[in-house]
C-alpha positions as CSV (number, residue, x, y, z in Angstrom):
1,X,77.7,76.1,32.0
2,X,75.9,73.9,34.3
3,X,77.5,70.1,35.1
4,X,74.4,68.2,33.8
5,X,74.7,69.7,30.4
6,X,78.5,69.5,30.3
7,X,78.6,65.7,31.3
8,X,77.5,64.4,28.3
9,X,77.0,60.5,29.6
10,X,74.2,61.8,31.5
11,X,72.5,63.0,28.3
12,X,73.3,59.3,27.1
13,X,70.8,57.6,29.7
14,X,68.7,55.1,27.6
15,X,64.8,55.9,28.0
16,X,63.0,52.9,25.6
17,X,59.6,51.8,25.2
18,X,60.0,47.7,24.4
19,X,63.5,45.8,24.8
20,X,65.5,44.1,22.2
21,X,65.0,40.2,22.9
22,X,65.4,36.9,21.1
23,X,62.5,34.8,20.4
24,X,63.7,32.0,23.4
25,X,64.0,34.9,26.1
26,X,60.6,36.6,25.3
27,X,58.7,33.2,25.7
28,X,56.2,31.2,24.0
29,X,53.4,33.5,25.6
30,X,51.7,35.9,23.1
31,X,50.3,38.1,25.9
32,X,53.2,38.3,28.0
33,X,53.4,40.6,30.3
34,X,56.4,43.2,31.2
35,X,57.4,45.7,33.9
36,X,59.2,48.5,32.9
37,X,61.4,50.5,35.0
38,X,63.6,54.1,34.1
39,X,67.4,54.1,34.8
40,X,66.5,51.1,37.4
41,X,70.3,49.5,36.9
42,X,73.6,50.3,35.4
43,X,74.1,48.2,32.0
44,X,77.0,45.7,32.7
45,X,79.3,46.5,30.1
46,X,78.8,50.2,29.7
47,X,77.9,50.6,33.4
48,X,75.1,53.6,31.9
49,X,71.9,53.4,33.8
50,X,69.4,52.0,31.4
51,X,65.6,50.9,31.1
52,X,65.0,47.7,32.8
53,X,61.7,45.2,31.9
54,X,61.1,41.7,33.5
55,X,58.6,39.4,32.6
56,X,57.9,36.0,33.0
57,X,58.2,33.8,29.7
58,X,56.0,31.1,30.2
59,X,54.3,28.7,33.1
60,X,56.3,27.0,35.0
61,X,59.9,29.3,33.6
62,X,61.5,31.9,36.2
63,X,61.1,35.9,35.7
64,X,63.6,37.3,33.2
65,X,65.1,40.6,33.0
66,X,67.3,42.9,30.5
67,X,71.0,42.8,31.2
68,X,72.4,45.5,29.2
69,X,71.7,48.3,27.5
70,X,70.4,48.7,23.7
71,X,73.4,50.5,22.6
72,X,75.7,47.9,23.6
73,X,72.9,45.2,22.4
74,X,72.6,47.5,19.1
75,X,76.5,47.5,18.7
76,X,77.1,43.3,19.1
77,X,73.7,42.6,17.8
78,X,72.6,40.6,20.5
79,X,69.6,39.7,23.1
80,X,69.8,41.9,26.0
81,X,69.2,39.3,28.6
82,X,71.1,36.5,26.8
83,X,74.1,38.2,24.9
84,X,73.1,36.1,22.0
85,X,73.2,36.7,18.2
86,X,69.6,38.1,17.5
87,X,69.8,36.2,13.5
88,X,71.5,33.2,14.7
89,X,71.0,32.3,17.9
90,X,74.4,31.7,18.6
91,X,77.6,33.1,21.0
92,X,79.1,36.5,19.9
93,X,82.8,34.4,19.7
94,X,81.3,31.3,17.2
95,X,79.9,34.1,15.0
96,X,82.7,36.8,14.8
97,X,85.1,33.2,14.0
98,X,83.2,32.3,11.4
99,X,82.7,36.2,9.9
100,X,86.0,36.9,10.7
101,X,84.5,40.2,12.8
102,X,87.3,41.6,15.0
103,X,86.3,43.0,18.7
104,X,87.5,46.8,19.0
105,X,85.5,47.6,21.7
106,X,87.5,49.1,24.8
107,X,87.3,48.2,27.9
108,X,88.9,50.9,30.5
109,X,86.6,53.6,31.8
110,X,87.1,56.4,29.6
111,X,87.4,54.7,26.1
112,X,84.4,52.8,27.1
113,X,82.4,55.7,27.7
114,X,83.5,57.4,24.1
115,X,83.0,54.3,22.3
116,X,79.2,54.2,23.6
117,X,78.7,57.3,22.8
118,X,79.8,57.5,19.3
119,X,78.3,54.1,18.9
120,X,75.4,55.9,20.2
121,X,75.5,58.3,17.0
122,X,76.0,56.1,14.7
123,X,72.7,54.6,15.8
124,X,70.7,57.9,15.3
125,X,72.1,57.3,11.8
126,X,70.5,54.1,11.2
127,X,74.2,52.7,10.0
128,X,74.4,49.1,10.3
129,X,77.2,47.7,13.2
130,X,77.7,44.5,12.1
131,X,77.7,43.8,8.3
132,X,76.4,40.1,7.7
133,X,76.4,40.9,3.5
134,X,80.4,40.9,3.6
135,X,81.0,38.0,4.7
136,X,81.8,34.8,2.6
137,X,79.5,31.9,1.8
138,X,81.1,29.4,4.2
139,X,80.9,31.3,7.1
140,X,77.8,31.9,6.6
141,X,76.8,27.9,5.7
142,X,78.8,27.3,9.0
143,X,76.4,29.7,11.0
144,X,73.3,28.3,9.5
145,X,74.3,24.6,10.2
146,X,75.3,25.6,13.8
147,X,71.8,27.8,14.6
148,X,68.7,26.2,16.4
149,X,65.4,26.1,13.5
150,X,62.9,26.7,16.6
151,X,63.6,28.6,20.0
152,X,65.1,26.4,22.9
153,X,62.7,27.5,25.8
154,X,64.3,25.1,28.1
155,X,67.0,27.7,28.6
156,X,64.1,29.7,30.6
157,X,63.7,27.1,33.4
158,X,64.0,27.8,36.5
159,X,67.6,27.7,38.3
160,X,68.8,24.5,40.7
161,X,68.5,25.2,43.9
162,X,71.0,25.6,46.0
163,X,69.1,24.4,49.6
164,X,68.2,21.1,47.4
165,X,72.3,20.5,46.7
166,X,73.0,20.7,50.2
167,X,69.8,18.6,51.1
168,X,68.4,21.3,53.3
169,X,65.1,22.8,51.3
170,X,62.1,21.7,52.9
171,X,59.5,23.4,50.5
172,X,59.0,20.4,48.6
173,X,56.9,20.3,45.3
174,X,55.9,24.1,46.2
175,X,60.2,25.0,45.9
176,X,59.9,27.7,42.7
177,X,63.7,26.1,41.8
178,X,64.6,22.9,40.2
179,X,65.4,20.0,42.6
180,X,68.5,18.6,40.5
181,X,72.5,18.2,41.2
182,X,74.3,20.1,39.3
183,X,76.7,18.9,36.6
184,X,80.2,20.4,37.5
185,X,82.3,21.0,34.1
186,X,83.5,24.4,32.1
187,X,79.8,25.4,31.2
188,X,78.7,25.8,34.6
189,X,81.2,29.0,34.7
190,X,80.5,31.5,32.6
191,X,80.9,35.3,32.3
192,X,78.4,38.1,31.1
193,X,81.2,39.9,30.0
194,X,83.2,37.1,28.2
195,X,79.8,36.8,26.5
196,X,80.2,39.9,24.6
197,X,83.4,40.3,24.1
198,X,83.7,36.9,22.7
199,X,86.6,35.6,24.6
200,X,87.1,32.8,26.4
201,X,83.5,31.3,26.3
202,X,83.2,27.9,27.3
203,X,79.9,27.2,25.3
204,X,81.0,28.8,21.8
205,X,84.3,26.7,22.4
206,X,82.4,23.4,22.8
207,X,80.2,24.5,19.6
208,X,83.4,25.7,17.6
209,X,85.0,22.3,18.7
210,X,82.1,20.3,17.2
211,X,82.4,22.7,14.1
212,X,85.6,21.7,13.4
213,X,85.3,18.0,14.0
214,X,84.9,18.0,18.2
215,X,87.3,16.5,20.3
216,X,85.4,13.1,20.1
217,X,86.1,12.7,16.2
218,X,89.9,13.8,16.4
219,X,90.2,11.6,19.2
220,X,93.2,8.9,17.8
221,X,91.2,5.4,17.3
222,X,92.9,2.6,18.9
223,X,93.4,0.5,15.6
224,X,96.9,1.6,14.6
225,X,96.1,0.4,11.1
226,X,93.8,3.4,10.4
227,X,96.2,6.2,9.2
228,X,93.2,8.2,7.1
229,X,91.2,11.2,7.7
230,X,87.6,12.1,6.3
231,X,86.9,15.9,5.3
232,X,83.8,17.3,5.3
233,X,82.9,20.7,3.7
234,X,84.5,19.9,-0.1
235,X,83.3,22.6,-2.7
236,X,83.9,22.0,-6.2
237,X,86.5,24.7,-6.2
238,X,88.6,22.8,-4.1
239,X,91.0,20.2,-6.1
240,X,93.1,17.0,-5.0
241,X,96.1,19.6,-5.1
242,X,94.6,21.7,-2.6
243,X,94.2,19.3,0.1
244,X,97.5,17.5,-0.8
245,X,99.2,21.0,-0.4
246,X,97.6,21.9,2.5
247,X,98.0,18.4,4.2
248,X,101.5,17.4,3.1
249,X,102.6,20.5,5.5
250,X,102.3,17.3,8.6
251,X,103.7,13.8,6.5
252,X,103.7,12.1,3.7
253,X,100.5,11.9,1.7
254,X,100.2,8.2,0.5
255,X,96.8,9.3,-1.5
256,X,93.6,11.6,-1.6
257,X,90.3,10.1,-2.8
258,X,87.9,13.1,-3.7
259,X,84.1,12.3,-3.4
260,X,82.4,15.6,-5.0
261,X,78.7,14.4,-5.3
262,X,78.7,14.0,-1.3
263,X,81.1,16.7,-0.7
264,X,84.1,15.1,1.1
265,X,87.1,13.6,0.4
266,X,89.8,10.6,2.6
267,X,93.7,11.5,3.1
268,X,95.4,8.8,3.6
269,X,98.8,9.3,5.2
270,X,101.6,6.9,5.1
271,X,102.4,6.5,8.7
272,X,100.2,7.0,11.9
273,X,102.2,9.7,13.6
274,X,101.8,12.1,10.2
275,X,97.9,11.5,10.8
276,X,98.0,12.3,14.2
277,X,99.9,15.7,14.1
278,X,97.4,17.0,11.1
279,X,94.2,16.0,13.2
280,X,95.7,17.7,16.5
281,X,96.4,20.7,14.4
282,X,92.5,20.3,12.8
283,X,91.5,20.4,16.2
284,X,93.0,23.5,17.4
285,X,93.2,25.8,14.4
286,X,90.4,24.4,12.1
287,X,91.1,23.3,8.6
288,X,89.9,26.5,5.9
289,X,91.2,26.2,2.2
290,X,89.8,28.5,-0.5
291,X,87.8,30.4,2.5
292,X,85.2,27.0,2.9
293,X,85.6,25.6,6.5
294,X,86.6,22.0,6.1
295,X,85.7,19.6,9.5
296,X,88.1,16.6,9.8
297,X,87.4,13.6,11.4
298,X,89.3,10.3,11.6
299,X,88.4,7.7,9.1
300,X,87.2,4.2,10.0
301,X,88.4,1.2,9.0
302,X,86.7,-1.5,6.5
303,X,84.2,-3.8,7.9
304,X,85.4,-7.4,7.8
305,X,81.6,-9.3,8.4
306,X,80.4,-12.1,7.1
307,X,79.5,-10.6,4.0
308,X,84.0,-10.6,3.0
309,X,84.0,-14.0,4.3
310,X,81.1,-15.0,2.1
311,X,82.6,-13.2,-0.8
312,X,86.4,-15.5,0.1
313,X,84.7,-18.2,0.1
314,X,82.8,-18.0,-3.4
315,X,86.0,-16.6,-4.6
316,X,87.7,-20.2,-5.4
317,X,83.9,-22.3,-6.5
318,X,83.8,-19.3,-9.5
319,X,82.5,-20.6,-12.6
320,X,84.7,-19.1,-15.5
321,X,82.7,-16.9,-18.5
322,X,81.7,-18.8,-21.0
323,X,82.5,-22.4,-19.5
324,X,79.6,-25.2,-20.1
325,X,78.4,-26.1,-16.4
326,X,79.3,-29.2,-14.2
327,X,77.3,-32.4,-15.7
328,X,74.8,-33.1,-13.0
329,X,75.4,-35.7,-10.4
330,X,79.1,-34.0,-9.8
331,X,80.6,-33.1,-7.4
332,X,80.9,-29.3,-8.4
333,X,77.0,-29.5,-9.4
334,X,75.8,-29.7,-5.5
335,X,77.6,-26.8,-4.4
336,X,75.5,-24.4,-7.0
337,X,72.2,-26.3,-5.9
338,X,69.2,-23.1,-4.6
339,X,67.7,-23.6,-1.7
340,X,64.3,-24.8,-3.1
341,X,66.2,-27.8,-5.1
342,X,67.8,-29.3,-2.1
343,X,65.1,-31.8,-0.9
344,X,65.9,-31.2,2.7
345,X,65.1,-27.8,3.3
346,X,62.3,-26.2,4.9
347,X,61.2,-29.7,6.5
348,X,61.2,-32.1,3.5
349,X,61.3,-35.8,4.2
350,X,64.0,-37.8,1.9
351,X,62.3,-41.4,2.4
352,X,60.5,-42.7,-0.6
């Protein structure tokens, strides 16, 4: 037997006609054009050679190219150049949390290698990878309130360049890069394969943070006073008893105020500290009771304006129901007087 028949991996070598891309990678260009390019790289989470295209998505956007191969694309569902959910637009890690999809794909050499290839016939099959009909109703509300309406073609501009940051590019307006400083934080790190995987992903932890309430809305106000949180996400199967159970885990639960018609409800603790430890535990687990995904937030506390001070003082000149009113000329008559029966408003003279 000869060594190309026996190895089957080289029987595996993708050969495709058109890639698999999401509507932001493949441009706003209806006659785009693509190069295409047999067993031109190895795919960088298989390492299989695979068909590569590049095109260019739009005027004034920089040339894109696949990244992996369809069979690993096929498996995650995702873009092949942006490792992105193909229905939702959004990281592999935000959407297995909220489907509650474990990753079993390997990651040495060898189970790698097997798992492609019976992923490989399970393709030829036409069986679905990832099952979006099993999942429940909130995590699939949670994916649809998270996911982009319209493709973000920004994401195809061109990339900073790096002569501009050290002030040495001298091509000007004719420099194909952007002429900006970068912003140094988590997102400017990331990882093709962390991507995929779904692990450790700085942008589908910034977009799971603002899922669950962000770190700005658990973030203890300075008012001491305010000892209350406001929970978003309330479904009519959820009760009072619900929350209080699941919230009297952190301190003592002074009272729960349920608003159905706008789907959210206020706890309100009896101390500060109890408030504290269930919004820091909000923030790093998430809040999920009956399967809905709650978000938590801290409340905010009453406006005191001049409308309260307006209402304190109109508090004590109250004329009881049923009493006759003052006889005029009184005292208590001018305070009741309108605007248009006081003689000098709006300009009026009062000489005869």
């Amino acid at each position: 037997m000869s060594l190309v028949k026996a190895d089957p991996n080289k029987q595996g070598w993708e050969e495709s006609e058109f890639p698999i891309l999401c509507e932001t990678c493949l441009g706003d260009n209806p006659y785009v054009r693509m190069t295409r390019q047999d067993y031109a790289k190895e795919c960088k989470i298989c390492q299989r050679p695979f068909t590569v295209f590049r095109w260019l998505p739009g005027v004034g956007m920089r040339y894109k190219k696949t990244e992996i191969c369809q069979t690993c694309a096929k498996t995650k569902n995702v873009c092949q150049t942006c490792i992105l959910d193909l229905n939702f637009g959004l990281p592999v890690q935000v959407r297995d949390t909220a489907l509650n999809i474990t990753n079993n794909a390997p990651r040495s050499d060898v189970n790698r290698e097997f798992f492609a290839q019976n992923m490989d016939g399970k393709i030829a099959n036409g069986e679905s990878l990832i099952n979006y009909g099993k999942a429940d109703s909130a995590g699939k509300d949670m994916l649809k309130k998270l996911s982009r309406n319209e493709p973000y073609y920004k994401r195809n501009r061109p990339h900073i360049c790096s002569f501009y940051v050290k002030g040495e590019c001298k091509r000007g307006d004719e420099c194909p890069y952007r002429h900006e400083i970068p912003e140094e934080n988590e997102l400017s790190h990331q990882n093709i394969k962390d991507r995929y995987y779904g692990t450790n992903d700085p942008v589908a932890k910034k977009i799971l943070d603002r899922a669950r309430g962000g770190k700005d809305g658990l973030t203890p106000p300075e008012d001491k006073t305010i000892t209350s949180l406001f929970v978003t996400g309330i479904e009519e199967d959820i009760a009072e008893s619900d929350l209080k159970g699941y919230f009297y885990a952190y301190g003592d639960v002074k009272s729960i105020v349920m608003v159905y018609k706008s789907r959210c409800a206020f706890v309100n603790y009896s101390t500060r500290a109890a408030a504290e430890s269930a919004a820091d535990r909000a923030l790093a687990g998430g809040v999920t009771i009956k399967g809905h995904l709650l978000r938590v937030a801290w409340g905010r506390p009453r406006p005191t304006g001049p409308r309260s001070e307006v209402q304190a003082a109109s508090s004590g000149n109250a004329v009881p129901l049923g009493a006759p009113p003052p006889p005029p000329g009184s005292s208590e008559a001018s305070k009741f007087k309108y605007a248009s029966q006081d003689p000098t408003f709006q300009g009026s003279s009062t000489k005869s």
